[in-house]
Backbone as CSV, one residue per row, in Angstrom:
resi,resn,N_x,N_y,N_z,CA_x,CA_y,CA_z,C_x,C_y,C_z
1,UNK,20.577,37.914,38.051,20.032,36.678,38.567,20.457,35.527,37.670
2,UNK,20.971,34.344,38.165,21.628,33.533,37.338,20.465,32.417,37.089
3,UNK,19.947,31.762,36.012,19.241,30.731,35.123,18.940,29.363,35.799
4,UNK,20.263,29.474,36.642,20.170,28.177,37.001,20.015,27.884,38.608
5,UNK,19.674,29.267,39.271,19.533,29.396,40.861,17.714,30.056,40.581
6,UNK,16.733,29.742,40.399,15.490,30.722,40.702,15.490,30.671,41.815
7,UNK,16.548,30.756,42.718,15.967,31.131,44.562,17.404,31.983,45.165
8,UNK,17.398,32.743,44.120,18.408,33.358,44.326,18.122,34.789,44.837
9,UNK,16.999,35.055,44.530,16.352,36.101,45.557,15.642,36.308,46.706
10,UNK,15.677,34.911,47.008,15.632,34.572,48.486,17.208,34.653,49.388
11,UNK,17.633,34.121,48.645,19.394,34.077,48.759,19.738,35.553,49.482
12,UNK,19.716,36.292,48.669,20.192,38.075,48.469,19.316,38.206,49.427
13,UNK,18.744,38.096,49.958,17.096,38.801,50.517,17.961,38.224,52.361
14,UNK,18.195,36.933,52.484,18.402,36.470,53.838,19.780,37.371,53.731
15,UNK,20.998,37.627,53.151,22.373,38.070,53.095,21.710,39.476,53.078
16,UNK,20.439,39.884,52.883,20.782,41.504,53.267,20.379,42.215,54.517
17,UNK,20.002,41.105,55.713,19.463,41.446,56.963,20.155,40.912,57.696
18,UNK,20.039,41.336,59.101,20.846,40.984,60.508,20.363,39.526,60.630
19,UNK,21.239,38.716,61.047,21.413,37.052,61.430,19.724,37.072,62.297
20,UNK,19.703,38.054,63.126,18.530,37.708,63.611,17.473,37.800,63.010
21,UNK,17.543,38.534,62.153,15.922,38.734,61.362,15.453,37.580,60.285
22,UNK,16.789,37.348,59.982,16.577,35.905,59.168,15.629,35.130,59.142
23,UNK,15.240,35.041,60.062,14.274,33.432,60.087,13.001,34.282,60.534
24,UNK,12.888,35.280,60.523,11.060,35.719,59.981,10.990,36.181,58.396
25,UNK,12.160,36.415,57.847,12.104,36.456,56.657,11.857,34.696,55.897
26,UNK,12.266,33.924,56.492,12.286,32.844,55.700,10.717,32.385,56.183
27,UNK,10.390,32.537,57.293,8.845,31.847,57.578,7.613,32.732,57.137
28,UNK,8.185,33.665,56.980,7.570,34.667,55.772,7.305,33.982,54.382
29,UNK,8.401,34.093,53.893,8.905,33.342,52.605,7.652,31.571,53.009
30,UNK,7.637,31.201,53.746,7.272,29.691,54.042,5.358,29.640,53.753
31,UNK,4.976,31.223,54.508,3.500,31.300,54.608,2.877,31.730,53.087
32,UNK,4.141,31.346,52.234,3.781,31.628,50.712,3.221,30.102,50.209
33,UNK,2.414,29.942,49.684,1.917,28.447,49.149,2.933,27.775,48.454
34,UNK,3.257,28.553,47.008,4.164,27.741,45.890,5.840,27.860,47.149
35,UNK,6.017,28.789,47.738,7.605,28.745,48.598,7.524,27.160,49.362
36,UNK,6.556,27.005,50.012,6.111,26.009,51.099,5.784,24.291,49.914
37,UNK,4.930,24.491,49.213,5.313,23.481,48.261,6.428,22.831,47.653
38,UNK,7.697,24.077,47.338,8.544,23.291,46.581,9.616,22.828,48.063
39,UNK,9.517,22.952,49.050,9.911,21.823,50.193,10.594,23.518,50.820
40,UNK,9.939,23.962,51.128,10.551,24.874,51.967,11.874,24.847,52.951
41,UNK,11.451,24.045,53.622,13.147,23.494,54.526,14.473,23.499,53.844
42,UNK,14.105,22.715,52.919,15.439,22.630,52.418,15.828,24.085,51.404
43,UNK,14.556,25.470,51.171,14.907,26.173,50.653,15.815,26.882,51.655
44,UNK,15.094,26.776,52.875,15.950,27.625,53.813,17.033,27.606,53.978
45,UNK,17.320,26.387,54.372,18.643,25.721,54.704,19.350,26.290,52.901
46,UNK,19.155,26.226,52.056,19.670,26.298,51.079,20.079,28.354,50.465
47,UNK,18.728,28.916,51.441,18.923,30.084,51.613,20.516,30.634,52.802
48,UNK,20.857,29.478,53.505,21.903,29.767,54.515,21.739,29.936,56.049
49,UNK,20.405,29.364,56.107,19.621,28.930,57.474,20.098,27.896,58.262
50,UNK,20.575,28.159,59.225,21.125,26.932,59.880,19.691,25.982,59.983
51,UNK,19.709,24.339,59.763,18.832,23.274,59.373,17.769,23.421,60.748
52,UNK,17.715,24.062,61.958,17.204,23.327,62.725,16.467,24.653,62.930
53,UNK,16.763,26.457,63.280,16.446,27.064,62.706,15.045,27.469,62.000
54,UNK,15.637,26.603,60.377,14.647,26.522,59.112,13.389,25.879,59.816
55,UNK,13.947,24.668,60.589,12.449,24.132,60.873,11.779,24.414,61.733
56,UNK,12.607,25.437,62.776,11.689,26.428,63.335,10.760,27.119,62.729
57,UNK,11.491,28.548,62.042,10.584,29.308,60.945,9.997,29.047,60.171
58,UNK,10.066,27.461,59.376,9.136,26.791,58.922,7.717,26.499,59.538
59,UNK,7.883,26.124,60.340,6.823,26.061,61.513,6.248,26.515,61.815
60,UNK,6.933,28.040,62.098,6.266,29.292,61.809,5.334,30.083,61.010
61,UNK,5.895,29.697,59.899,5.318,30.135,59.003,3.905,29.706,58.623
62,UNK,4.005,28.162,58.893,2.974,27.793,58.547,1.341,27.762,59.291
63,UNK,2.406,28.187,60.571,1.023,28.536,61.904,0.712,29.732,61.061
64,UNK,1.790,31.052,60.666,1.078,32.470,60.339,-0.029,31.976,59.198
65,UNK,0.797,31.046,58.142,-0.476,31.108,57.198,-1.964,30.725,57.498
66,UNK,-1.951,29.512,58.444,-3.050,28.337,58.924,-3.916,29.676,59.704
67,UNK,-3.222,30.603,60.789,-3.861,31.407,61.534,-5.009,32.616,60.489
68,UNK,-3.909,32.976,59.701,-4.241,34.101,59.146,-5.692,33.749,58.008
69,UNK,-5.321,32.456,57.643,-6.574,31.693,56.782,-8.052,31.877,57.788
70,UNK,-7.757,31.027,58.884,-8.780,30.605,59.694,-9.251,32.175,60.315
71,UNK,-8.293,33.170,60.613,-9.377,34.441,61.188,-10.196,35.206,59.924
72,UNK,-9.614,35.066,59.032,-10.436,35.206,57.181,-12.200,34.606,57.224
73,UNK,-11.675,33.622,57.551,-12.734,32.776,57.132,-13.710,32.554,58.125
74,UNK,-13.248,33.106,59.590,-14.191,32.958,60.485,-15.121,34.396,60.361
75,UNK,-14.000,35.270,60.105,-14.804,36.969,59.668,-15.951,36.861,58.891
76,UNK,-15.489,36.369,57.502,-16.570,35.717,56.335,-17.626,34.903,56.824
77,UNK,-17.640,34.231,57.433,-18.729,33.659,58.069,-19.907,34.660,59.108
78,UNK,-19.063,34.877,59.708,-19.644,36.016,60.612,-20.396,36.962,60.320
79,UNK,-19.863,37.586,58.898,-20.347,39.097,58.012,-21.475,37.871,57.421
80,UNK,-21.552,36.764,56.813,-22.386,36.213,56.385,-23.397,35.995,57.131
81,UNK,-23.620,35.518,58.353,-24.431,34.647,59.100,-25.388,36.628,59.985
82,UNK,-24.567,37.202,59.626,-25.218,38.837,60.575,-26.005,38.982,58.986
83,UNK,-25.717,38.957,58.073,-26.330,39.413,56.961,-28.123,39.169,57.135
């Protein structure tokens, strides 16, 4: 891993799957907080995502995270409020 790429295992990671799988790997990669903070899009695109793509699975990603938060937290409530 080279010093001066830390997204270089995102890199290797999109180059080791079929063109199609790509972009659930990257909106994967997106439903990560710190991935999605440091500007995700342009990681994609920088991962070898065609730009328009990225802002698909970006998009994506961020519904999986927003979804996956909100059925958490509605459970937690639920187990709370039956308590």
């Amino acid at each position: 891993m080279s010093g001066s790429n830390p997204y270089e295992w995102l890199q290797d990671l999109v180059a080791q799957v079929p063109e199609i799988v790509q972009p659930l790997i990257v909106a994967l990669a997106g439903a990560i907080p710190y991935i999605e903070g440091e500007g995700s899009g342009a990681l994609r695109v920088f991962a070898g995502i065609h730009p328009v793509v990225a802002a698909v699975s970006g998009a994506a990603g961020n519904i999986i995270a927003v979804v996956l938060l909100t059925l958490a937290a509605t459970g937690l409530v639920t187990a709370v409020e039956a308590a």
